[in-house]
C-alpha positions in Angstrom: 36.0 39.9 1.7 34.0 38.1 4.3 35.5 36.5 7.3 35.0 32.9 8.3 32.4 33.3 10.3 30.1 35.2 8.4 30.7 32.7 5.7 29.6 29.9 7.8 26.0 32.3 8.4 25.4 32.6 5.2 23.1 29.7 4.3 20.9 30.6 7.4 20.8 34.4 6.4 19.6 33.3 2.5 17.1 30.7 4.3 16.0 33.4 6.9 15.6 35.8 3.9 13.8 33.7 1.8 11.0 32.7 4.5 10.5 36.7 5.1 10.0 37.0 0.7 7.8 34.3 1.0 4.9 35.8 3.2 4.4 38.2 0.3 1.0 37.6 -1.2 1.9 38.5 -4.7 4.5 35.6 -4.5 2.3 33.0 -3.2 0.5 30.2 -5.1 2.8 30.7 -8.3 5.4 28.6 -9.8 8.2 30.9 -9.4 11.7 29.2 -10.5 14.7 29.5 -7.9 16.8 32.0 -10.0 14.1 34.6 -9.9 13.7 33.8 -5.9 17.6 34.7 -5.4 17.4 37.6 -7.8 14.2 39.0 -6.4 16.2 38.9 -2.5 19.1 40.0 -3.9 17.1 43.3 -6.1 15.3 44.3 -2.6 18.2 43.9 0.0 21.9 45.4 0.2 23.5 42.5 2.4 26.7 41.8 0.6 26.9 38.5 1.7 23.9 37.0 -0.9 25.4 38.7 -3.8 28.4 35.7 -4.7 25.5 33.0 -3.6 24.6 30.9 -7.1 20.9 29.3 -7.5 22.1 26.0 -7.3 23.6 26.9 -4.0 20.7 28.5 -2.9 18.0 25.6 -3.4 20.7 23.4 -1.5 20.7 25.7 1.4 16.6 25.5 1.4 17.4 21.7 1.2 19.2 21.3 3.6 17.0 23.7 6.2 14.4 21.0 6.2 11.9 23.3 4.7 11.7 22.1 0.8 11.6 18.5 -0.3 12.2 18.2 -3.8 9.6 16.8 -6.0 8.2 15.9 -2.5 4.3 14.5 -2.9 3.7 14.6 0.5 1.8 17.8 2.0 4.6 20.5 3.2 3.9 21.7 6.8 5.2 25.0 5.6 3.8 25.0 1.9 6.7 25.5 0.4 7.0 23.0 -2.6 10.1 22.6 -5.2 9.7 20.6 -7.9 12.7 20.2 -10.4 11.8 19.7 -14.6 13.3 19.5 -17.9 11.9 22.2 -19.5 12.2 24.6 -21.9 11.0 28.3 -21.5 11.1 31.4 -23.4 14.8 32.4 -24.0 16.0 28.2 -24.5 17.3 27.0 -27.1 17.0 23.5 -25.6 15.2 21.9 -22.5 16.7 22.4 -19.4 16.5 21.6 -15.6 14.3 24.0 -14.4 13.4 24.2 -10.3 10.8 26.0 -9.0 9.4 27.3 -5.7 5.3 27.4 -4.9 4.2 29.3 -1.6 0.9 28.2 -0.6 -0.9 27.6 3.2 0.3 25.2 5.6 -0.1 21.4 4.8 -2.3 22.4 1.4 -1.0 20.3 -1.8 -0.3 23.1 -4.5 -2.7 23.5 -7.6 -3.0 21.3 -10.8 -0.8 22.3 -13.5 -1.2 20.7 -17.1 1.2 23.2 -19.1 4.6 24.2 -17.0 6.3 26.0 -20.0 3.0 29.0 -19.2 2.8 29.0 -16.0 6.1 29.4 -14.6 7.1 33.4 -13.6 11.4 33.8 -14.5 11.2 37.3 -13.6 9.6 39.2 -10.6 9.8 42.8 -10.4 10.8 44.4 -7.1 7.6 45.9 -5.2 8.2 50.4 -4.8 9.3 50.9 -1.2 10.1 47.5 0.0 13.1 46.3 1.7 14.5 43.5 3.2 16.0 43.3 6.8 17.4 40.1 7.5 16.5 38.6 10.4 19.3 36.8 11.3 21.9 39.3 11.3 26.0 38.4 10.9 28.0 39.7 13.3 31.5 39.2 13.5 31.7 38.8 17.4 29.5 35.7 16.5 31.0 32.0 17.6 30.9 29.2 15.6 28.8 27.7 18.1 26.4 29.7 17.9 26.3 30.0 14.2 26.1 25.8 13.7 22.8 26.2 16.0 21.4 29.0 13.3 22.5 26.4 10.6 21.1 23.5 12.3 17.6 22.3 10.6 14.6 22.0 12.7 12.9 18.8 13.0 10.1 18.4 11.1 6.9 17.8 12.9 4.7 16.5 9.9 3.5 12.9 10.4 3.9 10.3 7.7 1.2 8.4 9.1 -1.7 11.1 8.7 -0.5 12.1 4.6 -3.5 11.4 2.5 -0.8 8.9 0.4 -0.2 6.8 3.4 -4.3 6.7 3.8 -4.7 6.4 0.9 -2.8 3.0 0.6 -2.9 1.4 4.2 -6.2 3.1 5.4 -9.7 1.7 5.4 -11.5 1.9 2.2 -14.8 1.8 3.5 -14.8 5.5 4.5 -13.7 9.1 2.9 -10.0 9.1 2.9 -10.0 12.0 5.6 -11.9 9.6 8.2 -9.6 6.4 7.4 -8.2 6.5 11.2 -5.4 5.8 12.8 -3.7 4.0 9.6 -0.4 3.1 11.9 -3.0 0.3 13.5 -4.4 -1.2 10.6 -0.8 -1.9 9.1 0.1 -2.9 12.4 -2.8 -5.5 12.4 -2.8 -6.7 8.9 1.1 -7.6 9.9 -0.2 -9.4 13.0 -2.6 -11.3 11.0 -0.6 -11.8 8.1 2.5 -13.2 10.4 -0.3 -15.5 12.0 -1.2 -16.7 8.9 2.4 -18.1 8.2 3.3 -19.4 11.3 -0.4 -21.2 12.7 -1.6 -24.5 11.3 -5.1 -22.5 10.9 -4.1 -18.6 11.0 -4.9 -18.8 6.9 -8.3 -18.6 7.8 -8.3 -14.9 9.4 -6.5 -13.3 6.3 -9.4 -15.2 3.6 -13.0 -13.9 3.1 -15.1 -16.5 5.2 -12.0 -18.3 5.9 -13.9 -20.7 8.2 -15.9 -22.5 5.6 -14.7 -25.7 4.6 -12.2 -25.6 2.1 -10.7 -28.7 0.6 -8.4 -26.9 -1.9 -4.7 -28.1 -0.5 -3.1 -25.8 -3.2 -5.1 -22.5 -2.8 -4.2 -22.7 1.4 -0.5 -23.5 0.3 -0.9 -19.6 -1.9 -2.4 -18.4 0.9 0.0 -18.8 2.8 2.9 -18.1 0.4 1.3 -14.5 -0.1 0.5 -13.7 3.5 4.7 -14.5 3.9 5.9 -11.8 1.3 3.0 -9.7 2.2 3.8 -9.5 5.9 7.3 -8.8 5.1 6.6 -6.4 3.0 4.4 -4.4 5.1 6.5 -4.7 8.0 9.3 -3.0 5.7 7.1 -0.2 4.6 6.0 0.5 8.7 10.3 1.4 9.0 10.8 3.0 6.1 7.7 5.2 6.0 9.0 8.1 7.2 11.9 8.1 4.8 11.8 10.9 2.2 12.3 8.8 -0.6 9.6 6.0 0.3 8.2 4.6 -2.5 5.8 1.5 -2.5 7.3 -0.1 -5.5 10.7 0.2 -3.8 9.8 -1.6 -0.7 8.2 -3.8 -2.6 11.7 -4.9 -4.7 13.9 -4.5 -1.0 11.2 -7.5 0.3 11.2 -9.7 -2.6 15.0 -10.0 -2.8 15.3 -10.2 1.1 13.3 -13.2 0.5 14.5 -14.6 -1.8 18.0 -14.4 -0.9 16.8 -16.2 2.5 15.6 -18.9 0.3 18.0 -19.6 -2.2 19.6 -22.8 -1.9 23.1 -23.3 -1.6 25.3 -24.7 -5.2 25.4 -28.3 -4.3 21.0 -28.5 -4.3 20.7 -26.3 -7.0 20.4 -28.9 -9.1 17.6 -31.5 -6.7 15.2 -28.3 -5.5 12.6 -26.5 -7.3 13.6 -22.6 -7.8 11.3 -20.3 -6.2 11.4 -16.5 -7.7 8.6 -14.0 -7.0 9.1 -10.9 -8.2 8.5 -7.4 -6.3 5.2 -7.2 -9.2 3.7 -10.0 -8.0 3.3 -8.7 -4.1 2.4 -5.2 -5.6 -1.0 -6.8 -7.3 -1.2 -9.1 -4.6 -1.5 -6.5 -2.3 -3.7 -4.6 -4.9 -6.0 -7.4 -4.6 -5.6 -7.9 -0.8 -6.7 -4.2 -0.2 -9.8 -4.5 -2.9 -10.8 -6.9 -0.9 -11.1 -4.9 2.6 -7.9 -6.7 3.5 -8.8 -10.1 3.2 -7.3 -12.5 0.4 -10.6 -13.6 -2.5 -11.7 -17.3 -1.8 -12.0 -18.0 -4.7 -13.0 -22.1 -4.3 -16.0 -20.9 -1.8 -17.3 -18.4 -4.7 -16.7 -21.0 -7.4 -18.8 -23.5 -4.8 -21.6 -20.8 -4.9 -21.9 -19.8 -8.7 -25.2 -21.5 -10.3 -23.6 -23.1 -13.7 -26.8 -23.8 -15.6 -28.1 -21.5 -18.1 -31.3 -19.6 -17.0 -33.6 -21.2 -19.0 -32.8 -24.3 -17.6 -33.0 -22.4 -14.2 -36.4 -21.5 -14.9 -37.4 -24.6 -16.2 -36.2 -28.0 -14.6 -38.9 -29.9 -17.0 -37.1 -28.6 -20.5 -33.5 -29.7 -18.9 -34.9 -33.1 -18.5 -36.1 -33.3 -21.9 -32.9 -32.1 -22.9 -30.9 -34.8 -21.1 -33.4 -37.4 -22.2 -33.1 -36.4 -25.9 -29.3 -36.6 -25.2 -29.5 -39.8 -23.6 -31.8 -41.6 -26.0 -29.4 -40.3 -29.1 -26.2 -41.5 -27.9 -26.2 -44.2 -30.6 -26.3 -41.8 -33.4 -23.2 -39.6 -33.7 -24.6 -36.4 -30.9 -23.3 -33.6 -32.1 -23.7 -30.0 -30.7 -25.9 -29.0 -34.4 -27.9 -31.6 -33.1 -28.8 -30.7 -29.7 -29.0 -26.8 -30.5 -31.4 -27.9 -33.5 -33.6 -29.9 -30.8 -33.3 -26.8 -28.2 -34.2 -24.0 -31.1 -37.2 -26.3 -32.9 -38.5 -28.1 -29.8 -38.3 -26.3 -26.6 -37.5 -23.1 -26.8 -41.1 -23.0 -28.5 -42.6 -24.2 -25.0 -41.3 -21.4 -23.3 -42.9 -19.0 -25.3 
């Protein structure tokens, strides 16, 4: 029966144990699931201590180390990845929860797998002449002190800000996803110029595509400025949450738009004399969509409207035949004009000049 104290080592001795299995290269780079982890420690070491310790209790204690993120799609600074499925392997009668464990290098995203079921190893035989010492032993002149600082996780030192995810979506797109910078900056500055946009008479114009032409569209500044105020909430959300675990885009992206509009919901009495204003967290997901397609800039779309040639090459080519086929319109206005008309005129009169 173990005393106090060495129960409280415990989770640091499986963690310790598990980090010395893992160095093995005939464990590395394969989907091994956590039963056959524990079994494979508990097969090549006699410390009495592992042999009550369940699977479930061992992927918590891995957890809780700091070491394993599960279904994590970051890169691990470690490589240790642990990704949980329903699945169901040889021996099943029905699908089950399945975790498994993948050693690979430091800060390298494990391989591609498109069939789980073949790939994942339940059983791994115990290599001739191994043994495992742990290297945190339990002692039972130990202090609980000094046990708390063996279970104590170490901070993790991997940086949110350089993942190829967070690049990915904040980064430049004008270069290789590996030389997109310092992507901290750029969020930094699209919220600068965002909240500018919102709160100037012209900041509008730094967040559109050749925002200083003139524009005379009243309604596409007023949804200018109505996305740059969910977008720069948004993104300043995401720059806090980022180095959450469990940041997802589409998360933030609901948190913002009912922040918002919970700010702007009128109160009972002027519910009935005020327009109701409800954008959802889908409609700042492809607005950013759009924002970022657009090297961070919102589309202005009344200058490229401006710039689009409307008439029809051939009239492009030829300013004499669209004169002729004004006139023709012009001088038959008396007679019911129909389109047959005109496109009978165009086929039998001038498209015959052009060739």
């Amino acid at each position: 029966m173990t005393s106090p104290v060495e129960r409280r080592a415990i989770p640091s001795l499986a963690v310790g144990c598990f980090v010395q299995v893992a160095r093995l290269n005939r464990l590395q780079k394969k989907w091994i699931t956590v039963d056959a982890w524990l079994q494979f420690i508990k097969d090549t070491s006699d410390i009495a201590s592992l042999t009550n310790i369940k699977s479930y209790m061992f992927k918590n204690y891995l957890i809780a180390s700091g070491k394993l993120i599960e279904n994590s799609t970051f890169n691990n600074e470690f490589g240790y990845y642990l990704m949980s499925k329903q699945l169901k392997l040889d021996g099943m009668n029905t699908q089950k929860r399945v975790s498994c464990i993948l050693i690979t290098k430091p800060g390298l995203q494990p391989p591609f797998v498109d069939d789980w079921a073949r790939h994942i190893i339940t059983v791994i035989k115990p290599s001739r002449g191994y043994t495992l010492t742990p290297r945190i032993p339990i002692l039972p002149q130990q202090s609980p002190e000094a046990i708390q600082t063996l279970e104590s996780p170490k901070k993790s030192r991997f940086n949110y800000w350089d993942s190829p995810e967070t690049k990915r979506m904040f980064g430049d797109l004008s270069v290789y996803v590996s030389e997109r910078g310092d992507v901290k900056k750029i969020v930094c500055d699209n919220v600068i110029r965002l909240r500018q946009a919102v709160l100037t008479f012209e900041g509008w114009r730094d967040a559109v595509e050749n925002g200083y032409e003139k524009v005379d569209d009243e309604y596409f500044i007023f949804q200018m400025r109505k996305k740059s105020k969910y977008l720069y909430h948004t993104l300043q959300l995401a720059s806090e949450r980022i180095t959450d675990d469990r940041f997802k885009w589409q998360n933030i992206c609901d948190e913002a738009a009912e922040n918002i509009n919970q700010f702007e919901e009128c109160k009972q009495e002027l519910h009935n004399t005020t327009p109701k204003i409800w954008v959802s967290s889908y409609s700042i997901a492809r607005w950013f969509r759009e924002y970022r397609s657009n090297n961070d800039y919102f589309t202005n779309h009344p200058l490229r409207l401006s710039r689009i040639n409307r008439l029809p090459p051939i009239f492009n080519y030829h300013p004499n035949i669209m004169m002729k086929f004004i006139t023709f319109g012009k001088c038959n206005l008396v007679v019911p004009l129909t389109a047959e008309l005109m496109h009978h005129y165009m086929m039998s009169e001038l498209v015959p000049e052009v060739r």
